[in-house]
N, C-alpha and C positions, 0 to 999 in steps of 0.2 A: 491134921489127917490121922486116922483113927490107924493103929499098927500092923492090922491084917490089911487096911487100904495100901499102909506105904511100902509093904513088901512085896504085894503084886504089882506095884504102878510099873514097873520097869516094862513087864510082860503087857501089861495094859497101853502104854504108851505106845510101844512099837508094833502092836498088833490089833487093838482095837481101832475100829474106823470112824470114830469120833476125832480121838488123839490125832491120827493119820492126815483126816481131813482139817483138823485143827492146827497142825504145824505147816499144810502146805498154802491153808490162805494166810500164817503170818509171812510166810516167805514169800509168798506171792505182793504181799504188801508191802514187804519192804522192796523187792523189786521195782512196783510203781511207786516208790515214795521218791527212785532216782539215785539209792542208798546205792554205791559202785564201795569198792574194794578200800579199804585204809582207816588207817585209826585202829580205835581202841572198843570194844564191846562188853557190854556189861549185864549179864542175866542177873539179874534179882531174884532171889528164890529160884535157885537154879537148879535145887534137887541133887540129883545125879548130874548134872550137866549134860541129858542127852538132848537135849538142842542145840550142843556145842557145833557138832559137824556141819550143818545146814547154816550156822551162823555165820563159821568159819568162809562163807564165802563173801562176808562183807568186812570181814576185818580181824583184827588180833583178839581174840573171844576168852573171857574170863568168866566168874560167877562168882554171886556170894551167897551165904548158906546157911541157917539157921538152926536147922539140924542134921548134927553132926555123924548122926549112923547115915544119912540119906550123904553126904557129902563123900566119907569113907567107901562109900561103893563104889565110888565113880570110879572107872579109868583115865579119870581128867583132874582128880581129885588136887595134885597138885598146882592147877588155875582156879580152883574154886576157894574164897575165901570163908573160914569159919565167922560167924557172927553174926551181929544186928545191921541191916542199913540206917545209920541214922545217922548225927553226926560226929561218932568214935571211928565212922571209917574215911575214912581220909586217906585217897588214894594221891599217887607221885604224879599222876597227869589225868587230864579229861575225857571224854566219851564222846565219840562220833554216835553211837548207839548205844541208851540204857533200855534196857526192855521189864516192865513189870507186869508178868504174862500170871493173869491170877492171882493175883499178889493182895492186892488193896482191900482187896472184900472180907479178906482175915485181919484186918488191922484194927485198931482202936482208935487211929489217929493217922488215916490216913493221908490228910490234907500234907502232915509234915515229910512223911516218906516220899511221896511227890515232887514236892517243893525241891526237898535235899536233890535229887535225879536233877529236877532240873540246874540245881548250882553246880554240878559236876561233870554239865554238859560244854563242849567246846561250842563257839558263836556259834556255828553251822548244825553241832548238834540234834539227834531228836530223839525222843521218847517213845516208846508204842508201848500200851497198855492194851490189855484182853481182860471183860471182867465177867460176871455172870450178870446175865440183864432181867430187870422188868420185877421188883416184889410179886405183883402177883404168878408168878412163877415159881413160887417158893415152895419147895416139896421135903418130905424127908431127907433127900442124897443133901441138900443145904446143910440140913444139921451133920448128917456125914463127914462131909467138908468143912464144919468148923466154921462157915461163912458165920458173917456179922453183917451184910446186905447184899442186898443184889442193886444194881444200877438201871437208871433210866438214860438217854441220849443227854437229857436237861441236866439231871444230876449231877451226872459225870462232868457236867458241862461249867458246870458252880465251881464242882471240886479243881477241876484245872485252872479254872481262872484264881481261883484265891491262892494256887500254888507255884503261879507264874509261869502256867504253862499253855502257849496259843496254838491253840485245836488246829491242824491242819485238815483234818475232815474225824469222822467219828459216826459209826456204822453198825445194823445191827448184822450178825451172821447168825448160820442154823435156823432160819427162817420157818421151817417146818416140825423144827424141834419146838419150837414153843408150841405148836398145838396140841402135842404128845404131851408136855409137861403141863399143862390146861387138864387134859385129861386126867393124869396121876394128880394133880392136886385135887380135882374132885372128887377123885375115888377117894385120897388117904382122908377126906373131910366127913366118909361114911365110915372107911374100914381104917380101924388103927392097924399101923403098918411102922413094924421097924425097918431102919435104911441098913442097906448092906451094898458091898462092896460089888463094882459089877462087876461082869466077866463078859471074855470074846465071845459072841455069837456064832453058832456054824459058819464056814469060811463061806458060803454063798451068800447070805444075807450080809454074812461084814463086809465083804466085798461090793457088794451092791447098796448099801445104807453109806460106804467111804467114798461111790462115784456117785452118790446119788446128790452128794452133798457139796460135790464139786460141782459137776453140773448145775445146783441151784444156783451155789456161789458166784458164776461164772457170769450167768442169764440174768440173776435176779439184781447184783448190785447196782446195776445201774440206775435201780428206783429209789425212791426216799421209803420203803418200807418200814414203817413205823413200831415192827417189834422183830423179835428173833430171841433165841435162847441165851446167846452171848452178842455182847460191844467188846467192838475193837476200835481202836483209835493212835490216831501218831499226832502229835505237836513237836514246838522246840520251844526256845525260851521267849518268852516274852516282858521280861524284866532285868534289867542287870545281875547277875549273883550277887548271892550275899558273899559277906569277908568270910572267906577262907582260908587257911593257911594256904603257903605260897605251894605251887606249882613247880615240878620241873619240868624244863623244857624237853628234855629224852626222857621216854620211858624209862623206870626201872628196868632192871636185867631177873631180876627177882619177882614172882609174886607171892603174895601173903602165904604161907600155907593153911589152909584151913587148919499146876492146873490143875482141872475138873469140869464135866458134864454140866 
């Protein structure tokens, strides 16, 4: 994420109706997924940790963190750990929930970051991932973003299986954003266009683009629709872990101290 992007995302996140409509169908997902209260919670790339409070209602919520100005701003910064996920972290017990919201599509090797989630998950465990969907949707804001791909339903569907991770279902959202983004890729295919950073819309259209997209959400998943601008998806394991060092059975009392359109 480019430096003028990661300084606005705070104001972007809580105010723009993308972000807005994006944090209420993860919640809403983990609501149907049956997710109730306990355990342990695990944001991967967790930013600031402002998906902590909305998390906070399914269990003890922590984060880990890769960059370290983005972690220091947090008012959570003491639950977010500094680092890589891979396997130098090694936590003192398991995950009722890991979440890797945006995450994958910056990686180089994403199949292993996966995988790892899935060994650090408790039996009952699960996983939710959100990625950006569909190549041909691939516009400037991608290079913005740093992406390395965007995902198809299939795709995605490869990479969990070879990570040890069984799909519990896996779905596109923003249904209507992908036509928008159809659009802008044909335009930036006539007109070179540098990407830049968005910003909030007048409070009436934001408002109106954050219910409009609830409303789709709401109506529209019930169908197998076959694209959308972003996939979301939840599994749990479906392979034994691999060896770990050993577990404690109580939490630590301590912890570590240290998205997109």
């Amino acid at each position: 994420m480019e430096e003028a992007y990661r300084k606005s995302y705070r104001e972007l996140y809580f105010g723009h109706w993308w972000w807005r409509a994006r944090e209420e169908i993860i919640v809403d997902a983990l609501r149907q997924a049956g997710l109730t209260r306990g355990g342990h919670i695990l944001d991967v790339g967790c930013g600031g940790g402002l998906l902590f409070p909305r998390l906070a209602e399914f269990g003890e919520v922590e984060g880990i963190e890769a960059d370290t100005d983005s972690a220091h701003e947090s008012s959570s910064s003491n639950k977010i750990h500094i680092g890589t996920f891979d396997q130098s972290f090694k936590p003192p017990y398991r995950y009722e929930l890991i979440l890797l919201l945006d995450v994958l599509e910056h990686l180089p090797d994403p199949e292993a970051v996966l995988a790892h989630a899935v060994d650090l998950l408790t039996p009952s465990g699960l996983v939710m991932v959100t990625l950006p969907a569909l190549n041909s949707l691939w516009t400037t804001h991608d290079d913005l973003n740093q992406h390395l791909r965007r995902y198809s339903k299939a795709s995605f569907g490869k990479l969990a299986q070879l990570a040890g991770l069984n799909l519990r279902y896996s779905r596109y959202i923003f249904y209507w954003l992908a036509l928008g983004k159809l659009m802008v890729r044909a335009k930036e295919g006539i007109v070179s266009t540098k990407p830049t950073p968005p910003g909030i819309p007048p409070r009436l259209i934001n408002e109106t683009l954050y219910r409009a997209c609830l409303w789709e959400d709401a109506i529209l998943r019930r169908f197998p629709i076959p694209f959308g601008n972003s996939l979301i998806a939840i599994g749990e394991r479906a392979r034994p872990p691999r060896r770990v060092d050993s577990f404690e059975t109580t939490p630590s009392a301590r912890v570590s101290s240290p998205g997109t359109i």
